[in-house]
DONUTI-396805 format. One record per atom (N, C-alpha, C): atom name; residue in three letters; residue number from 0; z, x negated, y. Coordinates in nm, 2 decimals. Example, Ala and Ser with C-alpha at 12.3 -4.5 7.8 and 13.67 -1.06 7.14 Angstrom:
<nodes>
atomo N residuo ala num 0 c3 0.78 c1 -1.32 c2 -0.57
atomo CA residuo ala num 0 c3 0.78 c1 -1.23 c2 -0.45
atomo C residuo ala num 0 c3 0.78 c1 -1.32 c2 -0.33
atomo N residuo ser num 1 c3 0.71 c1 -1.28 c2 -0.22
atomo CA residuo ser num 1 c3 0.71 c1 -1.37 c2 -0.11
atomo C residuo ser num 1 c3 0.79 c1 -1.29 c2 0.00
</nodes>
This chain:
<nodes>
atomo N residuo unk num 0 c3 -0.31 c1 -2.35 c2 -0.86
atomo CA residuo unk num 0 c3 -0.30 c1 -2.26 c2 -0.75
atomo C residuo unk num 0 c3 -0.15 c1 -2.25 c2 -0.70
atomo N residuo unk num 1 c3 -0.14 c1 -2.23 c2 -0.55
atomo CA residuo unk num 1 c3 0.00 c1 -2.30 c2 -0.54
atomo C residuo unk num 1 c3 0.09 c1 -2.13 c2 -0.53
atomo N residuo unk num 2 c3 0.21 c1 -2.14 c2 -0.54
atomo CA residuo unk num 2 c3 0.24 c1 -1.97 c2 -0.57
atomo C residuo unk num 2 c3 0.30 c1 -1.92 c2 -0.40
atomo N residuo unk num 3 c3 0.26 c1 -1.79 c2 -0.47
atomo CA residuo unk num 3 c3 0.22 c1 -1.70 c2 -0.32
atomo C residuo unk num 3 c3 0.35 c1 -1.69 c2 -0.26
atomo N residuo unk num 4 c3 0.31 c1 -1.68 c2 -0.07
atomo CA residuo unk num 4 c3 0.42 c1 -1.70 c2 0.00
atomo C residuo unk num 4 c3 0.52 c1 -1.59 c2 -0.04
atomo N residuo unk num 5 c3 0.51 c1 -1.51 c2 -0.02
atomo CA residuo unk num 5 c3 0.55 c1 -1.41 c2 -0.07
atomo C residuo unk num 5 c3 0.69 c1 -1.38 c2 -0.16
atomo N residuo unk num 6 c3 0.62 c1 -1.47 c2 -0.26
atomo CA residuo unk num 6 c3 0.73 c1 -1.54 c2 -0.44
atomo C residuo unk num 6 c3 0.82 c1 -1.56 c2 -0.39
atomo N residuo unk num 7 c3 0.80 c1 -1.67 c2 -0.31
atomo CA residuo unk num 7 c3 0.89 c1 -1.80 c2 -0.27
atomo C residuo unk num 7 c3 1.02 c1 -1.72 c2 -0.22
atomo N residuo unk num 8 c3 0.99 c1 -1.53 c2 -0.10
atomo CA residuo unk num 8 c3 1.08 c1 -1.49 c2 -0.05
atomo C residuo unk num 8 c3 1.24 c1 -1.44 c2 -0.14
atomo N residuo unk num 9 c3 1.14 c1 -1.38 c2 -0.28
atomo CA residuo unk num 9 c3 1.16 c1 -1.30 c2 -0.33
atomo C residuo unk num 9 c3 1.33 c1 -1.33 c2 -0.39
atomo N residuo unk num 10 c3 1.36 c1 -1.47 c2 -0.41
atomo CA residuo unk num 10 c3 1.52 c1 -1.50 c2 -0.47
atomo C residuo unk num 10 c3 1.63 c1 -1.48 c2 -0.36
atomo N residuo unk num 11 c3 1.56 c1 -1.47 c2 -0.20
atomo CA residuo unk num 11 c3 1.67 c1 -1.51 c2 -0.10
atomo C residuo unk num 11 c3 1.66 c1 -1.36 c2 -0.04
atomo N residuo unk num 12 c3 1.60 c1 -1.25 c2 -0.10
atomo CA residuo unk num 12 c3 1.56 c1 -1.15 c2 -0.06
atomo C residuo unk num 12 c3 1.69 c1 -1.05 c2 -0.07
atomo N residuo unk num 13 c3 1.84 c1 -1.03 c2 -0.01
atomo CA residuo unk num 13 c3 1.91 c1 -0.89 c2 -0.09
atomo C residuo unk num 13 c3 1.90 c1 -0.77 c2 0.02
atomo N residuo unk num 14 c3 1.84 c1 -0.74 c2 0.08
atomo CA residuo unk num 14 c3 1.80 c1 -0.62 c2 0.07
atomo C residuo unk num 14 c3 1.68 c1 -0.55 c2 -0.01
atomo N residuo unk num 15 c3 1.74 c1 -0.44 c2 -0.07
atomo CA residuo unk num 15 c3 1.63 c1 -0.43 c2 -0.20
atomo C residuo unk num 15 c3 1.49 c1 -0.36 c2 -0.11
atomo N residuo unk num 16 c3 1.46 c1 -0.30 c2 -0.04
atomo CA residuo unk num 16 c3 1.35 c1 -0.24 c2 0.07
atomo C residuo unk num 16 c3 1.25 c1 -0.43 c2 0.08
atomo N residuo unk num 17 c3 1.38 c1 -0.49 c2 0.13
atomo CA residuo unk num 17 c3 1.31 c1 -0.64 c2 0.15
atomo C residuo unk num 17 c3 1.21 c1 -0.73 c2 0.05
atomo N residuo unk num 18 c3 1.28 c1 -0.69 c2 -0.06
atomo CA residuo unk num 18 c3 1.26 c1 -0.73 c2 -0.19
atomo C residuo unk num 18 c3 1.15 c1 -0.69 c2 -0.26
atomo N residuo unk num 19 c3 1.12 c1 -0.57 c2 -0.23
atomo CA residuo unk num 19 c3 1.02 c1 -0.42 c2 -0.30
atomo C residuo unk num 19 c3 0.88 c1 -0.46 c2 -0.23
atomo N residuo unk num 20 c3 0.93 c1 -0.50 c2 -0.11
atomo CA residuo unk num 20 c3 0.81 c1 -0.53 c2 -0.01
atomo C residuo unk num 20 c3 0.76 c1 -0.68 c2 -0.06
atomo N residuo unk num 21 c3 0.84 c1 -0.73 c2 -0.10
atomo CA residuo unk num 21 c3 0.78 c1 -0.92 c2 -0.11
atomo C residuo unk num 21 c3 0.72 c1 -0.88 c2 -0.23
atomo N residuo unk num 22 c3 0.73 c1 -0.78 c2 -0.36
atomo CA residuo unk num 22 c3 0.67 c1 -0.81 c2 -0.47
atomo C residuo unk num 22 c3 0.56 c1 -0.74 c2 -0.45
atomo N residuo unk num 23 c3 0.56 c1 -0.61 c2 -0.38
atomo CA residuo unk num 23 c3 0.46 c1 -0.60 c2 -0.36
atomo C residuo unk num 23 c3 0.30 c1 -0.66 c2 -0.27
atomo N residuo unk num 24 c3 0.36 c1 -0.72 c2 -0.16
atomo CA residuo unk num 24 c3 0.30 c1 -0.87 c2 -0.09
atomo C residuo unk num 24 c3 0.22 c1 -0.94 c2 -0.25
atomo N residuo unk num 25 c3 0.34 c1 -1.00 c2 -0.27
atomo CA residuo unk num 25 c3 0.29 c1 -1.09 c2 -0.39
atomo C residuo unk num 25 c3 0.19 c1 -1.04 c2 -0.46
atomo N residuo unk num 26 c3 0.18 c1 -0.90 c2 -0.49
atomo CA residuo unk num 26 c3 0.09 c1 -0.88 c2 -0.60
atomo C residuo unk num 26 c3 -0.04 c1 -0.86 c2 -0.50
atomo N residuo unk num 27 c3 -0.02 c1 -0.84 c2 -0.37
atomo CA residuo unk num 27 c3 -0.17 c1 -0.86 c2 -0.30
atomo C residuo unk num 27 c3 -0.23 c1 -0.94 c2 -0.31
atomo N residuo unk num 28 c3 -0.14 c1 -1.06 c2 -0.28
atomo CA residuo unk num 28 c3 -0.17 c1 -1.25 c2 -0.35
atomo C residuo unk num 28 c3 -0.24 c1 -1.27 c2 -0.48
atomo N residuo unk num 29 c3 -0.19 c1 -1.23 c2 -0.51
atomo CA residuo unk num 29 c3 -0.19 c1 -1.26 c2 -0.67
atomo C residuo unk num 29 c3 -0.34 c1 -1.20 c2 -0.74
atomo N residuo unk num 30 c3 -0.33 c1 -1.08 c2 -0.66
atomo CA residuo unk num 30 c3 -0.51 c1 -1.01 c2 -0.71
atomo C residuo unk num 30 c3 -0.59 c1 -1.09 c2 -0.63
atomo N residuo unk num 31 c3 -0.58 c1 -1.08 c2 -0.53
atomo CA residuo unk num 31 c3 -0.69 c1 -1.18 c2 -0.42
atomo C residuo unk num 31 c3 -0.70 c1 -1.32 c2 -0.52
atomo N residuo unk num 32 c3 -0.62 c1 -1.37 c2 -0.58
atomo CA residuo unk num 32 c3 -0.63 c1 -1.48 c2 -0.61
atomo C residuo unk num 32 c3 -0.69 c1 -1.45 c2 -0.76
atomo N residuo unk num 33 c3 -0.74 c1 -1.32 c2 -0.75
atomo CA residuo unk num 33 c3 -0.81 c1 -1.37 c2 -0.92
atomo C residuo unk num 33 c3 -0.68 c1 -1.28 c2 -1.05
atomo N residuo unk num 34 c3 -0.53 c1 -1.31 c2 -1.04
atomo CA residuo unk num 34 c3 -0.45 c1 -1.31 c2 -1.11
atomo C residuo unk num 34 c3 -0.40 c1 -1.14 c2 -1.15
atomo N residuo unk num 35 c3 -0.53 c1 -1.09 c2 -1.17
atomo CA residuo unk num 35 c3 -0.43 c1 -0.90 c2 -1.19
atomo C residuo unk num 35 c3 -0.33 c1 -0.94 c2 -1.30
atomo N residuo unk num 36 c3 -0.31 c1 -1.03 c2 -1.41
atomo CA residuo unk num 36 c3 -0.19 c1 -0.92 c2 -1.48
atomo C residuo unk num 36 c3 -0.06 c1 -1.00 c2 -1.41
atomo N residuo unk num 37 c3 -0.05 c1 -1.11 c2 -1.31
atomo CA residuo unk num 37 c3 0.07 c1 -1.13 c2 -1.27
atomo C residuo unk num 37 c3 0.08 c1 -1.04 c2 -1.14
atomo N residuo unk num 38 c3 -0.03 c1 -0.98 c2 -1.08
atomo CA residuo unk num 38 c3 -0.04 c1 -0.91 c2 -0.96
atomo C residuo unk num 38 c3 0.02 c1 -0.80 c2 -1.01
atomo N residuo unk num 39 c3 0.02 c1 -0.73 c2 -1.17
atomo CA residuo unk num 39 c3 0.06 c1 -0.58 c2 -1.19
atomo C residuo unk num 39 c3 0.22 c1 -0.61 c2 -1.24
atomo N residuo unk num 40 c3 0.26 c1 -0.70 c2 -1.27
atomo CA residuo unk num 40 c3 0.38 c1 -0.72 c2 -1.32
atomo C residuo unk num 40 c3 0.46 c1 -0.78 c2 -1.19
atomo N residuo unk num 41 c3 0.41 c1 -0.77 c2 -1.06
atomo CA residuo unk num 41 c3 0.47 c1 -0.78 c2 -0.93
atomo C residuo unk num 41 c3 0.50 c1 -0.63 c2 -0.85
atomo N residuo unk num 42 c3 0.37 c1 -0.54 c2 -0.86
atomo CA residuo unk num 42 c3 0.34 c1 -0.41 c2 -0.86
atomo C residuo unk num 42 c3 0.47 c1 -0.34 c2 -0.91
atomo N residuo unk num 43 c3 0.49 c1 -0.37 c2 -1.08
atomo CA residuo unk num 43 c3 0.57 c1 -0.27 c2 -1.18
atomo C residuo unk num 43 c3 0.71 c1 -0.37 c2 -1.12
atomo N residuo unk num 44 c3 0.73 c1 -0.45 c2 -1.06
atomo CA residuo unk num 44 c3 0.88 c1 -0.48 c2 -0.99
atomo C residuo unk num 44 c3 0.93 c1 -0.43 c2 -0.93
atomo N residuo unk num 45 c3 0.81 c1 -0.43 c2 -0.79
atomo CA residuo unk num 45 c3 0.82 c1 -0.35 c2 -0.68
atomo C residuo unk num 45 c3 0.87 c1 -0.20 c2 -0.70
atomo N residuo unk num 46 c3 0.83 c1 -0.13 c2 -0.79
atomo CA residuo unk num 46 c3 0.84 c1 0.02 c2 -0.85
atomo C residuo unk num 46 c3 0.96 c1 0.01 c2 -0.89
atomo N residuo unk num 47 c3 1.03 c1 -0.06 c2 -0.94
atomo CA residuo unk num 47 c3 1.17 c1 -0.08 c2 -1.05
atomo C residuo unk num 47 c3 1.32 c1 -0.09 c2 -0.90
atomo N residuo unk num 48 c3 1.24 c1 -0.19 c2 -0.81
atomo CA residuo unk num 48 c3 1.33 c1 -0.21 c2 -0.71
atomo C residuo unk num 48 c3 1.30 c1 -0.10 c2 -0.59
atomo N residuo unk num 49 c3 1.22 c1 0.01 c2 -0.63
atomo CA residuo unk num 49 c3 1.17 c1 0.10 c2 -0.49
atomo C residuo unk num 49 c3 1.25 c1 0.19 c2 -0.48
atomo N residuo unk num 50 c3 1.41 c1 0.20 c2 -0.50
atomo CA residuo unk num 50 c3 1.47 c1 0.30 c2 -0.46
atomo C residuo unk num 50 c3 1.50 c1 0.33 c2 -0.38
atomo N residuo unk num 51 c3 1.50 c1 0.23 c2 -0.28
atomo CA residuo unk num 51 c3 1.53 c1 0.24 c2 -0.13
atomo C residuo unk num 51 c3 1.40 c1 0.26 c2 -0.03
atomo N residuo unk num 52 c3 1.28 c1 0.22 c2 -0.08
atomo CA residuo unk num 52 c3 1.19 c1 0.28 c2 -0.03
atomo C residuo unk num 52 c3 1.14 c1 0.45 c2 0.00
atomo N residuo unk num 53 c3 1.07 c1 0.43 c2 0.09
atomo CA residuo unk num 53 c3 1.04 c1 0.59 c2 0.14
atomo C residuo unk num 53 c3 0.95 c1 0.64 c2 0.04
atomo N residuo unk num 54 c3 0.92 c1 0.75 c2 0.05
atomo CA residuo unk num 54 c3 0.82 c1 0.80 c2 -0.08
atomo C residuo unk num 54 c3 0.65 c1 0.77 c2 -0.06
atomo N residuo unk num 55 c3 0.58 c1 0.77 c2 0.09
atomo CA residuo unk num 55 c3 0.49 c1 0.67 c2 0.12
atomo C residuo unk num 55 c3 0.47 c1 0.53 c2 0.09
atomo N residuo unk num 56 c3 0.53 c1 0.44 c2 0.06
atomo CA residuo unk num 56 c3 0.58 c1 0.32 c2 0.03
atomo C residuo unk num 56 c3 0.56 c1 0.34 c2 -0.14
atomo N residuo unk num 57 c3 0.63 c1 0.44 c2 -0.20
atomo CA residuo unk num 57 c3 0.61 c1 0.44 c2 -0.34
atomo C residuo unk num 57 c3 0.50 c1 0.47 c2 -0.39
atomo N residuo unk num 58 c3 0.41 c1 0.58 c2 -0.30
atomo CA residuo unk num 58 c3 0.27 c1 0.61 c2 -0.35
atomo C residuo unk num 58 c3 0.16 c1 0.48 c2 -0.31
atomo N residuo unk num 59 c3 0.21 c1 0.43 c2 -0.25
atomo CA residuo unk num 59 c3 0.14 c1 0.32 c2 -0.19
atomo C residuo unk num 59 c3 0.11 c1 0.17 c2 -0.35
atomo N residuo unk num 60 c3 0.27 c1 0.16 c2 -0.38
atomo CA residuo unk num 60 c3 0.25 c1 0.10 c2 -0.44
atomo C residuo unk num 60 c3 0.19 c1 0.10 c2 -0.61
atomo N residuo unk num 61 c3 0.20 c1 0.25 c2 -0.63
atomo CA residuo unk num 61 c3 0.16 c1 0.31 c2 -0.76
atomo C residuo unk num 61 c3 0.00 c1 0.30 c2 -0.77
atomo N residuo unk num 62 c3 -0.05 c1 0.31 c2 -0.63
atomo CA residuo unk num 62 c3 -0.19 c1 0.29 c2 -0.62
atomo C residuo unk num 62 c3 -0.19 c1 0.15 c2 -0.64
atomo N residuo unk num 63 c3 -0.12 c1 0.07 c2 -0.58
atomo CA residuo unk num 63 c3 -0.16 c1 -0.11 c2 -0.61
atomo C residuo unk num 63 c3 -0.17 c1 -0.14 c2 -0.75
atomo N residuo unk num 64 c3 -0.07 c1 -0.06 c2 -0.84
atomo CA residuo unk num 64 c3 -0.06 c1 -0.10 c2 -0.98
atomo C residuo unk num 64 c3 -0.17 c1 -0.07 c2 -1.01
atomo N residuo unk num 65 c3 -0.23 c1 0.05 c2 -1.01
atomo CA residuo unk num 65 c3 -0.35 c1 0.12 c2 -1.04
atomo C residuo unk num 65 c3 -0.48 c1 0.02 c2 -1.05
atomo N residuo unk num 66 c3 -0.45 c1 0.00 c2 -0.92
atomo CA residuo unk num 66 c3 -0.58 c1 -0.09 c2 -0.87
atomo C residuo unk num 66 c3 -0.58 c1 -0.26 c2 -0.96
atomo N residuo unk num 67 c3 -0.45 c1 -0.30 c2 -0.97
atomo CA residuo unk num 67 c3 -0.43 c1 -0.42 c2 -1.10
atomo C residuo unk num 67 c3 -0.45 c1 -0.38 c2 -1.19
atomo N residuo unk num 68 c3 -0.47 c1 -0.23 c2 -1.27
atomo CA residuo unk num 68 c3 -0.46 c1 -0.18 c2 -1.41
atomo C residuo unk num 68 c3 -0.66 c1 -0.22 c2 -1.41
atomo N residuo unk num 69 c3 -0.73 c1 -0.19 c2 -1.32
atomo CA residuo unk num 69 c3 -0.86 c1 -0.16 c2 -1.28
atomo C residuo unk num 69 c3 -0.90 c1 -0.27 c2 -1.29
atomo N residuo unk num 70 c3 -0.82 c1 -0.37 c2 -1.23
atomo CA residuo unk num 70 c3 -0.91 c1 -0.50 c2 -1.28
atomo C residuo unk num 70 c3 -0.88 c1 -0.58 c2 -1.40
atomo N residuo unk num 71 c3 -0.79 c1 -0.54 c2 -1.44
atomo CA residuo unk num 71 c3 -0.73 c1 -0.57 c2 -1.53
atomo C residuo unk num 71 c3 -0.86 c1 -0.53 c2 -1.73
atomo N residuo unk num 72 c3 -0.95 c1 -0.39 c2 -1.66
atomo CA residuo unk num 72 c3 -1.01 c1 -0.34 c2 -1.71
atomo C residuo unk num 72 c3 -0.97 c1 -0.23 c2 -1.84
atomo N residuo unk num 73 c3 -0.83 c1 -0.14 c2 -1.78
atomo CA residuo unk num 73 c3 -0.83 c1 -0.07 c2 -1.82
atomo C residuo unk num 73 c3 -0.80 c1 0.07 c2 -1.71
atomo N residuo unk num 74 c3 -0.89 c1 0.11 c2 -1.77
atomo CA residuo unk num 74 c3 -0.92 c1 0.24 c2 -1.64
atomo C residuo unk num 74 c3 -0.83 c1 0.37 c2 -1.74
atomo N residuo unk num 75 c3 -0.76 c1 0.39 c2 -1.80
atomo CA residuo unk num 75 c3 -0.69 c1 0.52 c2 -1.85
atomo C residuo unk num 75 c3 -0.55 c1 0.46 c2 -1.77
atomo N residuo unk num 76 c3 -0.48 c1 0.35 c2 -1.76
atomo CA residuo unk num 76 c3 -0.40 c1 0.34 c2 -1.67
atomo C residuo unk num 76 c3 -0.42 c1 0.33 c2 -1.54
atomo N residuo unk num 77 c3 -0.51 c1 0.26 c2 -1.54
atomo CA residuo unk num 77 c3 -0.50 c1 0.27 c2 -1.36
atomo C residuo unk num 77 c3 -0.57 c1 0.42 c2 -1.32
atomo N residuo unk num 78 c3 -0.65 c1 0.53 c2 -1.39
atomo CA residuo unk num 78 c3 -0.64 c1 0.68 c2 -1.34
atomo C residuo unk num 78 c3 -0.50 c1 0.71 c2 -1.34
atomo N residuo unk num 79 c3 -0.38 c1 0.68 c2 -1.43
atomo CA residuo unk num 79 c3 -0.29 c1 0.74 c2 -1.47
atomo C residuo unk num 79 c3 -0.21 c1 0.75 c2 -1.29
atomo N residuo unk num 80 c3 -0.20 c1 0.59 c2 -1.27
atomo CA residuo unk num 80 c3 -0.15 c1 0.53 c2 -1.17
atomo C residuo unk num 80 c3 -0.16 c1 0.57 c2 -1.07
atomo N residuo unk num 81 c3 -0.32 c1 0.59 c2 -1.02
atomo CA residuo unk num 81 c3 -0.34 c1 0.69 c2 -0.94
atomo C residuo unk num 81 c3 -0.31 c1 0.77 c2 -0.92
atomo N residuo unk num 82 c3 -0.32 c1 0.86 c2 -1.05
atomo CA residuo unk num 82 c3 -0.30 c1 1.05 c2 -1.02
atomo C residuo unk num 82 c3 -0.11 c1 1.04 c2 -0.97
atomo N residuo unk num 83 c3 -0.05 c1 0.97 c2 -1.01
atomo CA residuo unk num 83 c3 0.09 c1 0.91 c2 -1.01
atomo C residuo unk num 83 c3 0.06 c1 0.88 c2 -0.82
atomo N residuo unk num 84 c3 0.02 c1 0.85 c2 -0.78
atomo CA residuo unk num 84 c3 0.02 c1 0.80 c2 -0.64
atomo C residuo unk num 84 c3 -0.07 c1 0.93 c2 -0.53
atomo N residuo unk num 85 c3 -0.09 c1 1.02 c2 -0.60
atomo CA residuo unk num 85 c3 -0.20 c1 1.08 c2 -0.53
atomo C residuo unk num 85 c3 -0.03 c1 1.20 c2 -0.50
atomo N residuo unk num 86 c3 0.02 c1 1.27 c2 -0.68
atomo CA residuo unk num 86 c3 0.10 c1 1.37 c2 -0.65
atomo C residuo unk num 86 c3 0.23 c1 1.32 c2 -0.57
atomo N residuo unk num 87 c3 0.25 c1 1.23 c2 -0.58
atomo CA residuo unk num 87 c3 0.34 c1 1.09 c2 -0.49
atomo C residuo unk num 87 c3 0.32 c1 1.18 c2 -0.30
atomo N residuo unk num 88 c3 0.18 c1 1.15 c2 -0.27
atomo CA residuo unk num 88 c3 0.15 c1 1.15 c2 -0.16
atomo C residuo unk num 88 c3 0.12 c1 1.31 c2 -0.13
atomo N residuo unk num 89 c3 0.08 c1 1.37 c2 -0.22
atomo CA residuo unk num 89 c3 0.14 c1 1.55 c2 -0.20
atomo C residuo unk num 89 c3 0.26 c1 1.64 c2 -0.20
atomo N residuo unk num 90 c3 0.33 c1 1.54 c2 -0.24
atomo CA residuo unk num 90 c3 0.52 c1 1.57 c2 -0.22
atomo C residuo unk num 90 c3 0.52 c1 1.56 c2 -0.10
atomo N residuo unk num 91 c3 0.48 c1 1.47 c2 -0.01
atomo CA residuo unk num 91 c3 0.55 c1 1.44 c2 0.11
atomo C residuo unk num 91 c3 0.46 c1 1.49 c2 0.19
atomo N residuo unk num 92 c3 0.33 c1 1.52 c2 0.15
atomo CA residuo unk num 92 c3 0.24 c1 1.63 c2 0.20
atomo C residuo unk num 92 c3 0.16 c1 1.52 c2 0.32
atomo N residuo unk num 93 c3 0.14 c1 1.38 c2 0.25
atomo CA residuo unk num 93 c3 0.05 c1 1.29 c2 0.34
atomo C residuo unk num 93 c3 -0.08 c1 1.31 c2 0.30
atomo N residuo unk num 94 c3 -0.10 c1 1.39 c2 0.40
atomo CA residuo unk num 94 c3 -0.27 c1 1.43 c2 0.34
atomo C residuo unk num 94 c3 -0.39 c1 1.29 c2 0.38
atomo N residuo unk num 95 c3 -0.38 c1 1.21 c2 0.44
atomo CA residuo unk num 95 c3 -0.43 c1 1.10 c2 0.47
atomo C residuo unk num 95 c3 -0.42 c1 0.99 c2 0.36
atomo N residuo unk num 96 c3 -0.31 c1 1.02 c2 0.31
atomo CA residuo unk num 96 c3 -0.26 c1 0.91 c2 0.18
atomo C residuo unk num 96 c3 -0.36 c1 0.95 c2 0.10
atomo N residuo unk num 97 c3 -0.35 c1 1.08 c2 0.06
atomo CA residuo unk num 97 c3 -0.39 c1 1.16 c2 -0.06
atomo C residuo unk num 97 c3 -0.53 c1 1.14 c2 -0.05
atomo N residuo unk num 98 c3 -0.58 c1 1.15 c2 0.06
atomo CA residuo unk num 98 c3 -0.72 c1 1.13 c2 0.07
atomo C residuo unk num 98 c3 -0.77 c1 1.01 c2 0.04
atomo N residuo unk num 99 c3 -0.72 c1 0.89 c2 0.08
atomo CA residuo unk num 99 c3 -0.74 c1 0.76 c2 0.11
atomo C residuo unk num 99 c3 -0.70 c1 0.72 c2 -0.07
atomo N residuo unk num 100 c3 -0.64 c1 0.78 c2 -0.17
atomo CA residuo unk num 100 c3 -0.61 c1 0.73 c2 -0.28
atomo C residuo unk num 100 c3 -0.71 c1 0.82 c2 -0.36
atomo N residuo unk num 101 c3 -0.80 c1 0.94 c2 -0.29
atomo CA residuo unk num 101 c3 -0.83 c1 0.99 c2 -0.39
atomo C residuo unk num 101 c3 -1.01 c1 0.94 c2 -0.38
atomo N residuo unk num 102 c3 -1.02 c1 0.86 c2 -0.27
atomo CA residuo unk num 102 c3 -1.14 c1 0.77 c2 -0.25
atomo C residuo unk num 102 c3 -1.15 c1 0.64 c2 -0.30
atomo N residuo unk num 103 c3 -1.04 c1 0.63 c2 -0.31
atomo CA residuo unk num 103 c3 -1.04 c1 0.46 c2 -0.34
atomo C residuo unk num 103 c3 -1.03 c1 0.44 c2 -0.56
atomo N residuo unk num 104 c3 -0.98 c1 0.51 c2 -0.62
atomo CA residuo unk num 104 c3 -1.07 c1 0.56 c2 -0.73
atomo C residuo unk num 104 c3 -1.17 c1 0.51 c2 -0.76
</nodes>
């Protein structure tokens, strides 16, 4: 499988917003393609490099890990991940987020 466009950005990437965004991309790749544990260890990058990200963006991606923890087939992390992405999205008081994370579960 050839590696996701995404990857490729990821070395030429120095804005870290730029960067946070490509691994997160990637790990969309990467699950679509079958691959959750390199999808969640794109996820847990994205999270590492998300300082410059807005706090929507962060709950965003805590759900993506989630959702790799789920296919991954363990559901005590990916609830964790979630509930992580839900209080995420009640800080900033995105009630759409919160809803949309607390359906997708």
């Amino acid at each position: 499988m050839p590696t996701p466009f995404f990857l490729r950005g990821i070395p030429f990437a120095t804005d870290p917003t730029l960067r946070a965004r490509l691994y997160e991309f990637s790990g969309f790749a990467l699950l679509n393609d079958g691959k959750p544990e390199q999808a969640l260890k794109q996820h847990l990058q994205a999270l590492q490099d998300s300082a410059s990200l807005s706090e929507f963006y962060k709950a965003a991606i805590l759900a993506d890990a989630g959702q790799a923890y789920r296919y991954l087939g363990k559901p005590d992390s990916a609830i964790s991940y979630y509930q992580k992405a839900i209080l995420n999205s009640n800080e900033i008081e995105s009630s759409e987020q919160t809803a949309f994370f607390s359906i997708r579960k």
